[in-house]
ZADO-1210 file (C-alpha; in nm, 4 decimals, padded with zeros to 6 digits):
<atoms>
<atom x="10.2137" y="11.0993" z="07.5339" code="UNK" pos="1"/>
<atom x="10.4730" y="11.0882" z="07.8252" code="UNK" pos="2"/>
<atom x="10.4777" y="10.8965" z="08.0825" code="UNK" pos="3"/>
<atom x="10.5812" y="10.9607" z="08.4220" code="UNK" pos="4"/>
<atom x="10.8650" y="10.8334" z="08.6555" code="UNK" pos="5"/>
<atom x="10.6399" y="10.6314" z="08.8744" code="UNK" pos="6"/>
<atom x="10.3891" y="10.5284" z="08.5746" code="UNK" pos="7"/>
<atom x="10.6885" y="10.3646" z="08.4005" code="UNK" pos="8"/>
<atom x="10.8747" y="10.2056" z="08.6699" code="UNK" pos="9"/>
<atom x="10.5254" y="10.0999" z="08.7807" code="UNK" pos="10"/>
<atom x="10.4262" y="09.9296" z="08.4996" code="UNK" pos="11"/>
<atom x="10.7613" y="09.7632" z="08.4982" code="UNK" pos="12"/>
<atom x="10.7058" y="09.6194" z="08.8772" code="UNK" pos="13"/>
<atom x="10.3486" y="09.5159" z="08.7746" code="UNK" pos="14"/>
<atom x="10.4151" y="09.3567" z="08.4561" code="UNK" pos="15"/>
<atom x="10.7253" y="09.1621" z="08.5759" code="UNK" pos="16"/>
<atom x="10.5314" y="09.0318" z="08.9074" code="UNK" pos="17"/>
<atom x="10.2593" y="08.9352" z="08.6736" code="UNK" pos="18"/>
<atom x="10.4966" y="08.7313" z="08.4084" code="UNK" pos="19"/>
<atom x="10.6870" y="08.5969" z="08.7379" code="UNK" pos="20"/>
<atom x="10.4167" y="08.4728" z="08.9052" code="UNK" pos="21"/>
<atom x="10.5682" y="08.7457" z="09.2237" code="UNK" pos="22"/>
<atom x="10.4281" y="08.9997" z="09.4518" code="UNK" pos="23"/>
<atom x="10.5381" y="09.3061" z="09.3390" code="UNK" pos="24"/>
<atom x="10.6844" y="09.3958" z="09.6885" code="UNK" pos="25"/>
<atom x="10.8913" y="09.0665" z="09.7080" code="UNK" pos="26"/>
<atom x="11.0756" y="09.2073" z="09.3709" code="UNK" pos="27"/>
<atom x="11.4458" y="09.3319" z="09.4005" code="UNK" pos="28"/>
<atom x="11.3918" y="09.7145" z="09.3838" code="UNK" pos="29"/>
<atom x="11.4035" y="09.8252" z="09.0017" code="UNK" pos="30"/>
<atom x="11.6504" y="10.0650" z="09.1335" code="UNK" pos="31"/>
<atom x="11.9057" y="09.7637" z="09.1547" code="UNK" pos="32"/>
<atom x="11.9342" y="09.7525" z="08.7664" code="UNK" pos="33"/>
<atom x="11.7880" y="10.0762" z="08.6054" code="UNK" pos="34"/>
<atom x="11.8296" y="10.4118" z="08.6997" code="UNK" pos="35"/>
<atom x="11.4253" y="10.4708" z="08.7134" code="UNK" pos="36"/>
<atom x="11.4275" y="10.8666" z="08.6644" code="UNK" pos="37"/>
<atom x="11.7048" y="10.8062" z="08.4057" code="UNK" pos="38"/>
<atom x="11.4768" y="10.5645" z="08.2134" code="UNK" pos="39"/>
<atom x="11.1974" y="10.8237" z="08.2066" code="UNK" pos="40"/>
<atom x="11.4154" y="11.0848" z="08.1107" code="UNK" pos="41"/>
<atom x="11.5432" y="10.9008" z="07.8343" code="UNK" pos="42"/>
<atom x="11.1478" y="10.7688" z="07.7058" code="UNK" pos="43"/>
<atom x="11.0272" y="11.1375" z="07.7358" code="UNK" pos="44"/>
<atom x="11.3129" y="11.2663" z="07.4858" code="UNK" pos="45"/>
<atom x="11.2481" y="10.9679" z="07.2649" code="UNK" pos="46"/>
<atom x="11.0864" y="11.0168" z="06.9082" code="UNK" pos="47"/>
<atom x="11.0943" y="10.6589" z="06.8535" code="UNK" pos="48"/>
<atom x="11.2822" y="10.3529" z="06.9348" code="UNK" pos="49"/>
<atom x="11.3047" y="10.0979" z="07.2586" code="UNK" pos="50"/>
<atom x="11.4898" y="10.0410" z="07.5689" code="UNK" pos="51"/>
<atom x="11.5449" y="09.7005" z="07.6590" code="UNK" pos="52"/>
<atom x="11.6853" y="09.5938" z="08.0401" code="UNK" pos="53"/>
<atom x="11.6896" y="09.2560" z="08.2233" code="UNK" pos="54"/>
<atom x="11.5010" y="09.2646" z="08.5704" code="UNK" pos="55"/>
<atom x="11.4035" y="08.9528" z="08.7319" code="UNK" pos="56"/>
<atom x="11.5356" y="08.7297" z="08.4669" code="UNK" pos="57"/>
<atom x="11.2756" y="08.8780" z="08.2272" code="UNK" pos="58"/>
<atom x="11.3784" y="09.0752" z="07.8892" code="UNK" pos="59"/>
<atom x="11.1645" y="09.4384" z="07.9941" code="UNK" pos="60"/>
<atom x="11.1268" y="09.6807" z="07.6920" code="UNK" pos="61"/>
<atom x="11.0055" y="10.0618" z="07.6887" code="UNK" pos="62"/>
<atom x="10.8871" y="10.2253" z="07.3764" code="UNK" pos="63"/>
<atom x="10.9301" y="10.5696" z="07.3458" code="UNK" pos="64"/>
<atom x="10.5501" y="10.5730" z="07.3623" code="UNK" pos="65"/>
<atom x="10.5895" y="10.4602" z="07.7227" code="UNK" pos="66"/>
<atom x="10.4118" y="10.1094" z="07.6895" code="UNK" pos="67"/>
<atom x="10.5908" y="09.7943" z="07.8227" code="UNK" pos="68"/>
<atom x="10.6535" y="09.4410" z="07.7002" code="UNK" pos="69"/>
<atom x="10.8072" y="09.2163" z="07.9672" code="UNK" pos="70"/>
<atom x="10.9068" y="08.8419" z="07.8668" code="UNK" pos="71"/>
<atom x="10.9771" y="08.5755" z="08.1183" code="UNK" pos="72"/>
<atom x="11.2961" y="08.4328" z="08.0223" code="UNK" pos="73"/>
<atom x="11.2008" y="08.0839" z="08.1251" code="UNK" pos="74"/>
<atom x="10.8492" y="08.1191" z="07.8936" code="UNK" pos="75"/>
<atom x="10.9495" y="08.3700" z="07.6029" code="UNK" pos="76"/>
<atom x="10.7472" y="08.2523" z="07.3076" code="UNK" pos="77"/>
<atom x="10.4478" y="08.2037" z="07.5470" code="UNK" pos="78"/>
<atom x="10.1468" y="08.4093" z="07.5473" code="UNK" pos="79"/>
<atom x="10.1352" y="08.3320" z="07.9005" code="UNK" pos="80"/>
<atom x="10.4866" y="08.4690" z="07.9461" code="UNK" pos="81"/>
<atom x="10.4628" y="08.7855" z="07.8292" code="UNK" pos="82"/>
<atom x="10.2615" y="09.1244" z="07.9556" code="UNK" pos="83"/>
<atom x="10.2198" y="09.4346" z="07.7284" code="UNK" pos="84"/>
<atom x="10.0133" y="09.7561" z="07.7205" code="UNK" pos="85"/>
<atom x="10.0001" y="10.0884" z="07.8889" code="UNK" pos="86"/>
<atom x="09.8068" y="09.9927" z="08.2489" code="UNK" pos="87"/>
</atoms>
């Protein structure tokens, strides 16, 4: 199931404030290193497969299916430094 623009790029805000320990409005704007309507484009046309960015010195990765795993850089290996799912 698609995801939308602002579903996708949201989740990526949330999650990454979440692993970061960061309000989501003291984040650089996801703009800054991913074209957001460019990444949706690109998940929606998807059969399978991942896209993986940095943002916020975490490793962010979209699945075709539109969930997102972020990683903390600082914590990867953590369960603590990682979000994933679809909300």
């Amino acid at each position: 199931m698609p995801q939308t623009r602002s579903s996708v790029a949201d989740q990526v805000v949330r999650k990454v404030a979440s692993v970061t320990g960061t309000d989501e409005v003291d984040l650089p704007p996801l703009y800054d290193v991913i074209d957001p309507d460019a990444l949706v484009r690109v998940v929606e046309t998807m059969s399978s497969g991942e896209i993986t960015f940095s943002y916020v010195d975490c490793d962010v990765t979209v699945d075709s299916d539109g969930s997102v795993r972020v990683a903390d850089e600082f914590v990867r290996g953590s369960a603590s430094g990682t979000a994933v799912g679809n909300s």
